[in-house]
DSSP file (Angstrom, degrees, kcal/mol; ACC not computed):
  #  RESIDUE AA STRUCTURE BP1 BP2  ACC     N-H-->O    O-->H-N    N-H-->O    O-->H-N    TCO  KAPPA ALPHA  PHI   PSI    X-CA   Y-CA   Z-CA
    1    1 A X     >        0   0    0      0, 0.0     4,-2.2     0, 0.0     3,-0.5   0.000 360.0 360.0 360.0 -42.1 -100.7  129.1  130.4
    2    2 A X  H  >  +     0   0    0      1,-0.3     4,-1.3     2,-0.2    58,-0.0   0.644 360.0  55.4 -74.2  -5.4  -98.7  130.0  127.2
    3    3 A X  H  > S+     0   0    0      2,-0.2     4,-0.7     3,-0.2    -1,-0.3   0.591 108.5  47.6-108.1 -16.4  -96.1  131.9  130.0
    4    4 A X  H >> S+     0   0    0     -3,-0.5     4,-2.6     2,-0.2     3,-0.7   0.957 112.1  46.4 -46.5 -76.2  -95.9  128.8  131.8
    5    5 A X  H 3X S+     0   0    0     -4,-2.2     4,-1.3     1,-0.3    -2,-0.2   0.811 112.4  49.3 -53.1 -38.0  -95.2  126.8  128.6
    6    6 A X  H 3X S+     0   0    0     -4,-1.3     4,-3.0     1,-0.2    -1,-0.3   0.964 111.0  54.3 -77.4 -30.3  -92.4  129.6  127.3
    7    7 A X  H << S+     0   0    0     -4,-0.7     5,-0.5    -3,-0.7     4,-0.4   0.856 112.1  45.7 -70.9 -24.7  -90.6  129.3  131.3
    8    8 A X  H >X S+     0   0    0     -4,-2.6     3,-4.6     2,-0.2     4,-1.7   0.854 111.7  48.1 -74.8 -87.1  -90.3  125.6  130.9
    9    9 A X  H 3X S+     0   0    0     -4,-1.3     4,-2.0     1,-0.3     5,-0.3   0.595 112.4  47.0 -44.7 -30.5  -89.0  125.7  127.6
   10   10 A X  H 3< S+     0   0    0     -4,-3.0    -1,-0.3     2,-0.2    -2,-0.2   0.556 114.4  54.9 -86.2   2.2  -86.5  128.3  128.6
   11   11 A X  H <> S+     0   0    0     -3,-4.6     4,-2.2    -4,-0.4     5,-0.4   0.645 107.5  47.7 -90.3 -74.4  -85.8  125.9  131.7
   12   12 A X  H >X S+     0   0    0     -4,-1.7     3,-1.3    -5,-0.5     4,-0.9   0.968 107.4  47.0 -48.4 -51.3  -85.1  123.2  129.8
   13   13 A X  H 3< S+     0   0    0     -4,-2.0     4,-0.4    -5,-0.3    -1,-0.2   0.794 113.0  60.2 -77.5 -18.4  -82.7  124.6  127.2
   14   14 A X  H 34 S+     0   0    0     -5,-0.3    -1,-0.2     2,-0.2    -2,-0.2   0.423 110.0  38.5 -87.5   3.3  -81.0  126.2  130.7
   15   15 A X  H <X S+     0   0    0     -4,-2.2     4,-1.9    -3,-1.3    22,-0.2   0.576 112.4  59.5-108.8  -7.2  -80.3  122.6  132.3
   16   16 A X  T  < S+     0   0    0     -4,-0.9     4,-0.4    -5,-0.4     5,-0.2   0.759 116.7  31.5 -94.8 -40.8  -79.4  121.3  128.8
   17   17 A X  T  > S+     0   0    0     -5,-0.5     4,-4.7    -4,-0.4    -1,-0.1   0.986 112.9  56.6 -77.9 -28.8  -76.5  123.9  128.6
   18   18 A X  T  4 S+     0   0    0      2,-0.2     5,-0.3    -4,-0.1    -1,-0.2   0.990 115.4  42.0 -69.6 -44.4  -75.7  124.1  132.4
   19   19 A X  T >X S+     0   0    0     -4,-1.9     3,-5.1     1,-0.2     4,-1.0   0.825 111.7  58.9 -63.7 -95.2  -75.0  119.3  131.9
   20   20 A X  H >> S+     0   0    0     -4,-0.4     3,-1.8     1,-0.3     4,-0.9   0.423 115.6  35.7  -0.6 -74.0  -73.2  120.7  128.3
   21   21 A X  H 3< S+     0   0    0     -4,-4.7    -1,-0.3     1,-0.3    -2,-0.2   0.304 115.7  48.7-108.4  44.3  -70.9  122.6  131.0
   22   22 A X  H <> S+     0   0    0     -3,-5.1     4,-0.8    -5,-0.1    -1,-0.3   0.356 106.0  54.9-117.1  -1.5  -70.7  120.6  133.3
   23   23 A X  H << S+     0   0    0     -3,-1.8    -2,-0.2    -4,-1.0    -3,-0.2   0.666 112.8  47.5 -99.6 -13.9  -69.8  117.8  131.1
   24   24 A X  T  < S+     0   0    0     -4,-0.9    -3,-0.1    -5,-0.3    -2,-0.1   0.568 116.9  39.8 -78.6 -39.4  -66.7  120.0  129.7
   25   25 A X  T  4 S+     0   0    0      1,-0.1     2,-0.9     2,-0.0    -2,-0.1   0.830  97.2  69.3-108.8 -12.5  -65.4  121.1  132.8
   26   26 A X     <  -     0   0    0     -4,-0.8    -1,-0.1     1,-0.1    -4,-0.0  -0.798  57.4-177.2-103.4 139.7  -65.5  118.2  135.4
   27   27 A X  S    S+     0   0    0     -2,-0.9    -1,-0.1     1,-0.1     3,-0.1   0.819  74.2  38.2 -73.4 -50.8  -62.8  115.4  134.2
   28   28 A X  S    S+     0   0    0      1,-0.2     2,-0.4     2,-0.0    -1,-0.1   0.830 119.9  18.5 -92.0 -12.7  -63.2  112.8  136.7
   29   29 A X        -     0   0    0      1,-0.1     3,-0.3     2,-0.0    -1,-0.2  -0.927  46.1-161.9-161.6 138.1  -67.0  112.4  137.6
   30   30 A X     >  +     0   0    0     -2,-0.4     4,-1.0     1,-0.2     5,-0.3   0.063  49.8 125.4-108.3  33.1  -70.4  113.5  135.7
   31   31 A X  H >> S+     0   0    0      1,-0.2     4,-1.9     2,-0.2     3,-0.8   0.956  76.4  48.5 -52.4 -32.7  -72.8  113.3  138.7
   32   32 A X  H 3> S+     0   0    0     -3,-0.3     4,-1.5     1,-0.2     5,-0.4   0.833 105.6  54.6 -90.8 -28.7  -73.9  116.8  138.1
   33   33 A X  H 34 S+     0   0    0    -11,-0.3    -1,-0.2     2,-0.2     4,-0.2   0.559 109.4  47.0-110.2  26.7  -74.4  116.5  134.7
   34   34 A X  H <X S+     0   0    0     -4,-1.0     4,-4.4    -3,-0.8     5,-0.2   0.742 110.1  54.8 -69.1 -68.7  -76.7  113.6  135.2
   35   35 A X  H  X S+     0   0    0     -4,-1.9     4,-1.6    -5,-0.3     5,-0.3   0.780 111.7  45.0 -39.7 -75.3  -78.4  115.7  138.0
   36   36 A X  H  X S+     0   0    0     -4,-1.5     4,-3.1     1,-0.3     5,-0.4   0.934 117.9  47.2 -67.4 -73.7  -79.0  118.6  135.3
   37   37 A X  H  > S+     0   0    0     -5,-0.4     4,-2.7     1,-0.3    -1,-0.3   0.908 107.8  49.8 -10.2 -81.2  -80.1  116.0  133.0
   38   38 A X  H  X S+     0   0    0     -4,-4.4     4,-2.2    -3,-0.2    -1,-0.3   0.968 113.7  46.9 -44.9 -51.6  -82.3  114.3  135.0
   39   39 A X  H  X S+     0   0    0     -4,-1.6     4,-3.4     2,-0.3    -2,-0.2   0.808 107.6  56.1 -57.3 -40.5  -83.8  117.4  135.9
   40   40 A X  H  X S+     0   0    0     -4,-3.1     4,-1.6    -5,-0.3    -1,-0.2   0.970 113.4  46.7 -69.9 -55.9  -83.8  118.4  131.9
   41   41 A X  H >X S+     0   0    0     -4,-2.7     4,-1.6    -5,-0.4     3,-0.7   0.942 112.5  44.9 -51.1 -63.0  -86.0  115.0  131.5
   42   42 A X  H 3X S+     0   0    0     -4,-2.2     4,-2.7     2,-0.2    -1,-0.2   0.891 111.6  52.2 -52.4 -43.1  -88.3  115.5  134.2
   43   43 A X  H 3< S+     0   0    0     -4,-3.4     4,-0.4    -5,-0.2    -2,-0.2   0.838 114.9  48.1 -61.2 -22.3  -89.0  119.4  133.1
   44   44 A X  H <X S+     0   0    0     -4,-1.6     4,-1.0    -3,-0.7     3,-0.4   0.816 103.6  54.2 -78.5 -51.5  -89.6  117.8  129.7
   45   45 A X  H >X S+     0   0    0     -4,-1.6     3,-1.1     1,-0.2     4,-0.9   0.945 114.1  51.0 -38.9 -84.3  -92.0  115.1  131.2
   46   46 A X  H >X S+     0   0    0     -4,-2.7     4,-2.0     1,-0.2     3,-1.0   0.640 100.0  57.5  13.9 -76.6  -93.7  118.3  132.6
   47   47 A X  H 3> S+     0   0    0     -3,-0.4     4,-3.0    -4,-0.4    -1,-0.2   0.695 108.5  46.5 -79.2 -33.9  -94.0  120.1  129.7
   48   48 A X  H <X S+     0   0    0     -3,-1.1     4,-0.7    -4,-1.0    -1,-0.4   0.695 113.5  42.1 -93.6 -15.1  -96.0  117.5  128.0
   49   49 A X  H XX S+     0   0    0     -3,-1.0     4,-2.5    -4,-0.9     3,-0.6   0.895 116.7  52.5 -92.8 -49.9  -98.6  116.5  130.6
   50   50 A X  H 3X S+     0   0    0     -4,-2.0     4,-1.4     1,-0.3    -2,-0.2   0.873 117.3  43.5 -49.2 -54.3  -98.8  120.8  131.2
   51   51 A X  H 3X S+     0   0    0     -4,-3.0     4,-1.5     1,-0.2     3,-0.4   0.823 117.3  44.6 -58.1 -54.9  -99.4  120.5  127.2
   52   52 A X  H <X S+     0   0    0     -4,-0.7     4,-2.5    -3,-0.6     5,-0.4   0.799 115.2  43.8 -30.6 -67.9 -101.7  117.5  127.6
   53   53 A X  H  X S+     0   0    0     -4,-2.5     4,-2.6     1,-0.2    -1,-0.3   0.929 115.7  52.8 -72.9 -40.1 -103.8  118.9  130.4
   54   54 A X  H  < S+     0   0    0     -4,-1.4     6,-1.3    -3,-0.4    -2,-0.3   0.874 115.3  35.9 -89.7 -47.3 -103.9  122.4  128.6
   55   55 A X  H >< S+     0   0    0     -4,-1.5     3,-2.1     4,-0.2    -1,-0.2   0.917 117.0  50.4 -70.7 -32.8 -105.2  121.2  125.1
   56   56 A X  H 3< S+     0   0    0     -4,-2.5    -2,-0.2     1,-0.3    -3,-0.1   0.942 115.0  48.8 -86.2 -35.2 -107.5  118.4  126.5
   57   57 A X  T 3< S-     0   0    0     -4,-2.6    -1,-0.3    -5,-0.4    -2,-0.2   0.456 110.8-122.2 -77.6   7.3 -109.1  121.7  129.3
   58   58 A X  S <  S+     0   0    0     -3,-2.1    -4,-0.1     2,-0.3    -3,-0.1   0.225  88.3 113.4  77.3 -34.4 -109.5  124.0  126.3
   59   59 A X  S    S+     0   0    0     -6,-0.2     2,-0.4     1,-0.1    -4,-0.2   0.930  81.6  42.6 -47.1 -45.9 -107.2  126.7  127.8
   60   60 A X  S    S-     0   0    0     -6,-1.3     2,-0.5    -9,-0.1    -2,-0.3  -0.839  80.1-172.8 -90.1 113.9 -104.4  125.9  124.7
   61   61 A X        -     0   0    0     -2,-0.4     2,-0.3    -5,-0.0    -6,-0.1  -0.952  23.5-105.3-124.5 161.8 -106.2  125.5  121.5
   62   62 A X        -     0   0    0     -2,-0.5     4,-0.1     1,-0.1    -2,-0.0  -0.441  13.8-159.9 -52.7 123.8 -104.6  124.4  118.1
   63   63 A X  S    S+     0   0    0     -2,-0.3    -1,-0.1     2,-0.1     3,-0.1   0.986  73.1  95.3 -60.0 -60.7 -103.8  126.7  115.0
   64   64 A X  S    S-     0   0    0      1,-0.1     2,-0.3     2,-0.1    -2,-0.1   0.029  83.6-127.5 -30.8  98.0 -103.8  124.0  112.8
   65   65 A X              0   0    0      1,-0.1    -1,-0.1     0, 0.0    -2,-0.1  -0.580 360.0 360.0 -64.5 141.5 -107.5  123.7  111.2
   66   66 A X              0   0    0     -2,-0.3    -1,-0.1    -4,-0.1    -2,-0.1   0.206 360.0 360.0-120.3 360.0 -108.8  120.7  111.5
């Protein structure tokens, strides 16, 4: 689970940079860095029900003493 959770995060911070250069090099229209965006939002959306579903099934537990 925690090798899930680090390949999303490293997904996410790779659609966040690919919209970054795609928002630098095309002039006249940013459909593709909405698409990468959108995508970045949805992987994110992901990340947090994977988190969700993983604390609430005991597979991910907290450090944090409680």
């Amino acid at each position: 689970m925690k090798v899930i959770i680090l390949l999303m995060l490293a997904a996410i911070i790779g659609s966040l940079l690919s919209a970054a250069l795609f928002l630098f090099r095309d002039r006249n229209g940013g459909e593709r860095t909405v698409r990468a965006l959108t995508l970045r939002i949805g992987l994110s959306v992901l990340l947090f029900v994977l988190l969700i579903v993983g604390f609430q099934s005991g597979l991910l537990q907290s450090r944090v003493p409680m």
